[in-house]
N, C-alpha and C positions, 0 to 999 in steps of 0.2 A: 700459877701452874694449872691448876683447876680450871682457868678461866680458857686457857689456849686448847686443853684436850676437849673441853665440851667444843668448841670452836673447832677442832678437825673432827672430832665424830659426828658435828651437824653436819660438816662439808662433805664428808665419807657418806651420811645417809640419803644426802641430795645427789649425787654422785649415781648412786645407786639406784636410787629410785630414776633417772635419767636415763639409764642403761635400760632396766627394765621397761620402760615408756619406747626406748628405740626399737627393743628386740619384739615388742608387744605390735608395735607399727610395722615394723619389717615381714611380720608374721602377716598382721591383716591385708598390708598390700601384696606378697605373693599369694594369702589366699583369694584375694580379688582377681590378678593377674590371671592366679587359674582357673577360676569364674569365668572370665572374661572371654581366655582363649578357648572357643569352642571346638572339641575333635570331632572329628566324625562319629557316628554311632553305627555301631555292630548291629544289623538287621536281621532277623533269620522269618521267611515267612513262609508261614503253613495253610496249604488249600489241599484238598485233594484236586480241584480242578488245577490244568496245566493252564491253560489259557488266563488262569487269574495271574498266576506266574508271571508270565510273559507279560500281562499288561501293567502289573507292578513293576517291573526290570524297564519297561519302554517309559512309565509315566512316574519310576521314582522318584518321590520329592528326596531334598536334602535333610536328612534329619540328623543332628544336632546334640552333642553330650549340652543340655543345658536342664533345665527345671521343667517339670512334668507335663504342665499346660502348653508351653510351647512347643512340644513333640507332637500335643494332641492339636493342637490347633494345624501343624504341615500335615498332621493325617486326614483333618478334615480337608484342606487344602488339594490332597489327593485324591479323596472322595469325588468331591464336588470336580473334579477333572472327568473322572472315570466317569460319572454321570451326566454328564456334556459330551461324550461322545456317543450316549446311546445306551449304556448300560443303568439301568434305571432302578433296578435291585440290588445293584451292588450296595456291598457292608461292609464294615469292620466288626468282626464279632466278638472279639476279644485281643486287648491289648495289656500287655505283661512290660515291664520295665523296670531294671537293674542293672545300676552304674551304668554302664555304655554300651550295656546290650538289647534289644529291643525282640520281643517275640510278640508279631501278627497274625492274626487267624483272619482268613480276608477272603470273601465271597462277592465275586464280582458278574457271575452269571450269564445269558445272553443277551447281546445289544438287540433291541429294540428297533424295528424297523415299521413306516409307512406302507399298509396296505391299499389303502386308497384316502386321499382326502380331497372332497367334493367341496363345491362353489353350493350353498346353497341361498343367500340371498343379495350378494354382493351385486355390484354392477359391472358392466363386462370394460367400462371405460377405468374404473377404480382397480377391476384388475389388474389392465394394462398399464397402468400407472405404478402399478408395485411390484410389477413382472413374474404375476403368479399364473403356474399353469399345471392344472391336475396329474397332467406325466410326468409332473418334474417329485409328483409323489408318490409315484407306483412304485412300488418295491426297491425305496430305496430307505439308506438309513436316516434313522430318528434323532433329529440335533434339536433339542431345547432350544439352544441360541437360537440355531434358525430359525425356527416358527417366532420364535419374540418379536424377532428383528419385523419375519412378517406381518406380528400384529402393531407392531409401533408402525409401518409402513404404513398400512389401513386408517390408523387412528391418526398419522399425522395427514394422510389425505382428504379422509374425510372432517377434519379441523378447518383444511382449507378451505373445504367448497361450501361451509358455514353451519358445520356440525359438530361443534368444539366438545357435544356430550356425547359423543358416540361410544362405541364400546363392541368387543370382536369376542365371540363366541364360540367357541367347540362343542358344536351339536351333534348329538347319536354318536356318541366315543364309546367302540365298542375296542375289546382284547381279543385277538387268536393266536392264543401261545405268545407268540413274542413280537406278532405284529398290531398296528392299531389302525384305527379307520374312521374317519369321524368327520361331519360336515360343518364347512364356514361360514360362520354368519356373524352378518354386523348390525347394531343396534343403533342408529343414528338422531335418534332422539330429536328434540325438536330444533329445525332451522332459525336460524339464527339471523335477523341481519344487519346492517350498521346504519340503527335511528340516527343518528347524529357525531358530527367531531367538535371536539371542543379544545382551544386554544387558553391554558393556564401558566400566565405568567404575563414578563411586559410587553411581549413580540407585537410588533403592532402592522403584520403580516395577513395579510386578508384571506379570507375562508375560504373564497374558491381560486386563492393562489396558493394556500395548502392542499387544495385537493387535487391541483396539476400537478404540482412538484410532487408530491407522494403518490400521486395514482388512486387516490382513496374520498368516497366520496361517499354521501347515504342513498340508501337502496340496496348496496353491494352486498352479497353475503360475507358474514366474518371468515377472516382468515387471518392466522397465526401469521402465514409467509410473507404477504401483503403489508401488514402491520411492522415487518420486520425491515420490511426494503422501504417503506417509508422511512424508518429512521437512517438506514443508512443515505437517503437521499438528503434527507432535512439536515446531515451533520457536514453533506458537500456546501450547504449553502452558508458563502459567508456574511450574511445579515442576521443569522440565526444559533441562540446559542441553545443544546439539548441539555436540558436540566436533569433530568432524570425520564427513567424509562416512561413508556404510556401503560396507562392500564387502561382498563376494561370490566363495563360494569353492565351485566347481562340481568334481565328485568321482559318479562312479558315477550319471548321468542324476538327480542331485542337490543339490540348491542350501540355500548354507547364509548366514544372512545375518546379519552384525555391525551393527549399532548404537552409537557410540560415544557414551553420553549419562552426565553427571554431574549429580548432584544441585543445587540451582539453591533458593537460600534463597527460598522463594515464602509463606511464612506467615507473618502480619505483625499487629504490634502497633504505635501510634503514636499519641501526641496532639500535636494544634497549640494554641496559645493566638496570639487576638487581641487588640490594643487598636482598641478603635472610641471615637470620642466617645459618651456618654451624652446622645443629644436628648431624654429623659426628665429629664431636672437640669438644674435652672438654674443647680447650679454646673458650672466647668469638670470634672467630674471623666472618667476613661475607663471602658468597659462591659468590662469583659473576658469573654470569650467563648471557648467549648473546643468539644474535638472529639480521639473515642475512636473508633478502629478496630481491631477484631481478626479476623482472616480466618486461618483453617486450611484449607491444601488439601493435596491430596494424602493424605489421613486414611489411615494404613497402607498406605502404596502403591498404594490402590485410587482416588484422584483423586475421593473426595468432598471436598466443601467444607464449611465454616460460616465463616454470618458475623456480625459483630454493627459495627452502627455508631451511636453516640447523638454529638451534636450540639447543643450548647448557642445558638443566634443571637441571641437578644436578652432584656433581662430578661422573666424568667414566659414563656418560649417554647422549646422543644425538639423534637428529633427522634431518631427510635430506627426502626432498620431491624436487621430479623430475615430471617437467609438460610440454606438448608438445599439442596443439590446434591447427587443420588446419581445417580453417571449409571451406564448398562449396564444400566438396572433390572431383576433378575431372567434375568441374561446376556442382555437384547437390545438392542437398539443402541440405546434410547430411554435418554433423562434425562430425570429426573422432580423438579422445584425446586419447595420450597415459601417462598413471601416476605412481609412484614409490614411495613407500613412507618404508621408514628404519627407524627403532627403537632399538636403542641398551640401553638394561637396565644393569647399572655397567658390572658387569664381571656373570650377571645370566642368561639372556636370549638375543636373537636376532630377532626379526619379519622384514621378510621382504613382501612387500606387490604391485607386478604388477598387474597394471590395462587396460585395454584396455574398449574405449567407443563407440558407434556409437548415435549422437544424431538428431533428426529429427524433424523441426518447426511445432507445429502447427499451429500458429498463432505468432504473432509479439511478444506476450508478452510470448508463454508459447511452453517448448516443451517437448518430451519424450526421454530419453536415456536409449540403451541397454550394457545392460555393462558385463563382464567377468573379473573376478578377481580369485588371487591365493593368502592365507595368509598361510605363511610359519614362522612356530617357531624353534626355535632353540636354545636347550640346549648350555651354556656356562658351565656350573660348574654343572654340576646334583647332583655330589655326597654334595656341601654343600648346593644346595639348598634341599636335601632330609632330611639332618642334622636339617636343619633349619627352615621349615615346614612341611604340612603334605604331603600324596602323592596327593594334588589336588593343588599344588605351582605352578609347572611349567611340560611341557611335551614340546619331538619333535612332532608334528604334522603340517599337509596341508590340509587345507581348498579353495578349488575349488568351486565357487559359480559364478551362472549368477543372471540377475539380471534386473528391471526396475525402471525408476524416473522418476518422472514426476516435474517439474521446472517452475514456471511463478513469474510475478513479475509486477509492476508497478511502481515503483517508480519513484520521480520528479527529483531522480539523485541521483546517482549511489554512491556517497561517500558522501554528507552530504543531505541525503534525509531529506525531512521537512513534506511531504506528501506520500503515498502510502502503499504498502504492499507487501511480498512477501511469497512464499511457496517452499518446499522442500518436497518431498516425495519420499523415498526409501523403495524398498524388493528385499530379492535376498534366493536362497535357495539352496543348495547343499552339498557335502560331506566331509565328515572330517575323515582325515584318519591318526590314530596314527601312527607314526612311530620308530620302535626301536634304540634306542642307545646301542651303543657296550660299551657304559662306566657304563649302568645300568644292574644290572642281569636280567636275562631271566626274573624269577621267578616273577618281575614285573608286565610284560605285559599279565600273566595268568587272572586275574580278569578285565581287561583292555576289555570294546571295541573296538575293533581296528578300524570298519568302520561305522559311525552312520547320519545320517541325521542331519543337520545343518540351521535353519533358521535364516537373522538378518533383521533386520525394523529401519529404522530410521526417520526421520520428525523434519523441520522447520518450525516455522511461525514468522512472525513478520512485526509487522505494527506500521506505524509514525502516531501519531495524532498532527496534528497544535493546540498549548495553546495558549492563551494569544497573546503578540506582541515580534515577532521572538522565541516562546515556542515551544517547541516537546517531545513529551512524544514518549517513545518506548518500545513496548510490544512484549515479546518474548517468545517461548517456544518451546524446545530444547528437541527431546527426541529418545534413541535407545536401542534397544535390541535385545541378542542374546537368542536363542532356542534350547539345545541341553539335552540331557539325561544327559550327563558329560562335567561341562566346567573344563579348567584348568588357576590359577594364570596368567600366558603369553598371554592368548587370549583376555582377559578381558579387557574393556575399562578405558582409564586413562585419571580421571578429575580432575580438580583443575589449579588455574593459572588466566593470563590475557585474556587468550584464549576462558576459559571454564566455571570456578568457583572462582571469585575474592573475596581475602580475604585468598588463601590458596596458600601455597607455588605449585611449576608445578608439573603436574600428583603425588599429592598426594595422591587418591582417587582409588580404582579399582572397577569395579562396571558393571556387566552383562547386566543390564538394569538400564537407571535413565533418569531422566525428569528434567531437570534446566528452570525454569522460571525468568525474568528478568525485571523490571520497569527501567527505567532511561529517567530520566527529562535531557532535554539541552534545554540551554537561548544560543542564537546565540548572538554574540555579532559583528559578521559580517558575511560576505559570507561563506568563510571556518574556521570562528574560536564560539568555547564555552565552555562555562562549564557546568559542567554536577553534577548531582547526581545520585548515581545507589544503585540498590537491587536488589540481585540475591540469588534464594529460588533451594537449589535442593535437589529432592530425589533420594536414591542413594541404589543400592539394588545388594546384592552379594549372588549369588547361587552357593556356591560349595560344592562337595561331605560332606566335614566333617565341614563345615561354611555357615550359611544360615542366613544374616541380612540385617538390614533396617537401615538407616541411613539420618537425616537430618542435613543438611547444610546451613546454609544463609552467607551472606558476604553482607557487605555495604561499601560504600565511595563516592569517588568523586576525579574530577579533572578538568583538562583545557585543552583543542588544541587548538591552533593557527596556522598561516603561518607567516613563517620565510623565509628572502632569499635563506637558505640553505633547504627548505622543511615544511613539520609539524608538527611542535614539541607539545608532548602529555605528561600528564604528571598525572600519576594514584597514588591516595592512597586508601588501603583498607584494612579491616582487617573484620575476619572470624569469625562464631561460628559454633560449633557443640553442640550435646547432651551432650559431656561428657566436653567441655570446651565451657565457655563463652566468649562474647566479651574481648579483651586488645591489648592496643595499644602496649603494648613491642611485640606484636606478628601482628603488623599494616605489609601491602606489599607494598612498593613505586617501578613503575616500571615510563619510562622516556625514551623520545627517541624521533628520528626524521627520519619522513618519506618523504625524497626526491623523486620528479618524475620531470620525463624529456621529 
């Protein structure tokens, strides 16, 4: 009996003491809760000036039922406002505070105004460079911010032009009443210039192919900005990987500047193989379909290129592009690309297409190229392509056109950019001239122009937006056309593929002018590896004499890249719709392949 009442009166004291532990908790989180919820606080503020009034009521901070320091700290807050518009003696001269009531005594004074400030040893090109001008300080008001701004403007100019110790002066700062007056001067201390560059790390990138591409060379005076567009030109190039920032190491009116860049696998070998269905066979069987790329840059540290690319799309159809890049040509800042590019469609037509380029930096990231091309077509079978279309199928003709692009880019690097953007822009304009074939009759070329004007425009854009954690969205838009009174079948642009228009078998598409826009999401899932989602919307528009249409396209999917010891292996699926068929997957495209660089 004894044993069971000790045994409820322990139960009853744990009980108890349970209760008190809740009520004791329930207590300290509503008194947190009302900690937490901050009311406003009751202000009452005493000046005899009216104008300090008003400029409290315009610039009232939010003040806060919380804990002492944090009221004091929005009062400085307010301060330091009121004295960034000119008021330079404002105060707070006494602050009082109980529970949720707040009493200021607050002296804010007059604003402070420029009665004159004079140029006294500045240069008049340095001025115009930070668009300062003595009127712009006659009796007007006095902004702290302002003049900083001007003196960071000076100090970063003069940084440029190789006076990284310089230093800006308010000289003869005199007071009248409430205005001040006082002359500019800058202290430029000793020039600076750039002894030497130096390359740290494996890059095996030659010196005076660093100093073309960067712009930067010895003898130059130092400059911050120079230094800065160096690197963003050094990060466009894909032979070169930026390690970390340069520095700079200043010694006897002498600048000496590091480079940390390592070598960067940029020369590349790879073949993809596809399966498409064979709509040539009436059996089920697959077309298989290739594609060879080999690209050499950097050719002995001097940042020539070659390239070669052949390209198998469909049976009796291929593609071979020839590419030659010397830049510096003859140590001057020009580059001079020579290109080739052949197209042989079945046994119908032939285009072949030389190019010749001359290109010239404007700056680090962006340049212009003039270029002269000749696109030449060529009849294989006239008589059954006549059979087999209308007279606007295919013709022999040459196309002679010059031409200008313009080319910039930013990107945080070159193959799997995460940040930047870049641009394309092309025009070129010239003559097109039919030419007869002895396999077609005369009587053909009767209604025929033979010689007409010919204009083509093309344009890239596209920019990486950083998502999430390792996210990148990529925004693209792809767009060209030709301009002529008469096009024909053979000249016309050919889209569709992994290239162009994903989701449709290779160059299924022909199309004068079209515009392909493109979304695609990748989640990095490390340095050079991810998966992606894509969409890709194109409009697609064919002007010919006896066919004149409009056609939309979109195509979705997704895939994976990684690195592999053998290279990186990529791996697309996607499948297409048009207006006249809907999405299906028996008509899905898997392309796959691995791109090795050495």
């Amino acid at each position: 009996m004894k044993r069971r009442s000790s045994s409820r009166l322990y139960q009853k004291n744990v009980r108890q003491r349970y209760a008190f532990l809740g009520l004791l908790l329930a207590l300290l989180l509503w008194c947190g809760a009302g900690q937490a919820q901050d009311r406003k606080m009751v202000v009452q503020v005493q000046s005899p000036d009216t104008e300090a009034v008003a400029i409290w009521q315009r610039l009232q901070p939010k003040l806060l039922v919380r804990d002492s320091l944090g009221v004091r700290q929005d009062l400085r807050g307010w301060l330091a406002r009121v004295q960034k518009e000119g008021y330079l003696t404002a105060s707070l001269d006494s602050v009082r505070q109980r529970q949720d009531s707040l009493w200021v005594q607050v002296y804010v004074g007059r604003p402070y105004t420029w009665a004159s400030l004079r140029n006294g040893n500045v240069g008049e090109g340095l001025l115009e460079k930070v668009g300062f001008r003595e009127k712009l300080y006659n009796n007007r008001p006095f902004r702290p911010a302002e003049f900083a701004q001007l003196q960071q403007a000076l100090l970063r100019e003069a940084e440029n032009s190789g006076f990284p110790y310089a230093a800006v002066h308010l000289d003869s700062l005199r007071l009248y009443n409430d205005s001040l007056s006082g002359v500019l001067r800058v202290v430029r201390g000793p020039l600076m210039l750039i002894d030497s560059v130096q390359i740290v790390g494996s890059s095996r990138m030659q010196l005076r192919t660093l100093y073309r591409y960067a712009q930067i060379a010895p003898g130059q005076p130092y400059s911050l900005q120079r230094i800065e567009a160096a690197m963003r030109a050094l990060r466009q190039l894909p032979f070169v990987r930026v390690m970390a920032e340069p520095q700079v190491l200043f010694a006897k009116n002498q600048a000496r500047v590091y480079f940390f860049l390592d070598e960067k696998k940029a020369n590349q070998f790879d073949g993809i193989i596809g399966f498409l269905p064979d709509n040539s066979s009436s059996s089920a069987k697959l077309l298989i379909t290739g594609e060879v790329n080999l690209q050499i840059r950097n050719l002995r540290g001097s940042g020539k290129q070659i390239g070669l690319h052949w390209r198998k799309v469909e049976r009796n159809s291929q593609i071979l592009d020839l590419e030659y890049r010397h830049p510096h040509f003859f140590n001057s800042p020009l580059e001079v690309a020579g290109l080739f590019h052949l197209y042989k469609q079945d046994t119908s037509f032939l285009n072949l297409r030389p190019r010749l380029e001359i290109a010239y930096p404007l700056s680090t990231t962006s340049r212009v190229t003039f270029f002269a091309e000749v696109v030449s077509s060529q009849l294989l079978s006239p008589e059954a392509l006549r059979q087999r279309r209308s007279d606007s199928s295919a013709i022999d003709a040459n196309f002679t056109s010059y031409g200008l692009a313009y080319a910039w880019g930013n990107l945080d690097d070159l193959y799997f950019p995460r940040r930047g953007a870049q641009a394309y822009l092309q025009g070129a304009v010239g003559n097109k001239r039919v030419l007869r074939n002895a396999k077609v009759e005369v009587s053909y070329y009767d209604t025929i122009p033979l010689k007409t004007t010919q204009f083509s425009l093309a344009a890239r854009l596209e920019r990486y937006w950083p998502l999430f954690k390792n996210g990148v969205l990529l925004t693209r838009l792809r767009a060209e056309g030709l301009v002529n009174q008469r096009l024909y079948l053979n000249e016309l642009f050919r889209l569709g593929g992994l290239a162009s228009l994903r989701g449709f078998d290779d160059y299924t598409f022909y199309a004068s002018s079209y515009g392909i826009s493109t979304l695609e999401y990748r989640q990095y899932t490390g340095q050079d590896s991810y998966v992606f989602l894509l969409y890709d919307q194109g409009y697609l528009r064919r002007d010919l004499k006896n066919e004149k249409n409009i056609q939309w396209a979109s195509g979705v999917g997704g895939g994976i890249s990684f690195s592999t010891g053998a290279g990186v292996f990529q791996l697309v699926y996607s499948v297409g719709r048009t207006s006249q068929e809907g999405f299906s997957l028996s008509r899905g495209k898997i392309h796959f392949g691995i791109t090795g660089r050495f």
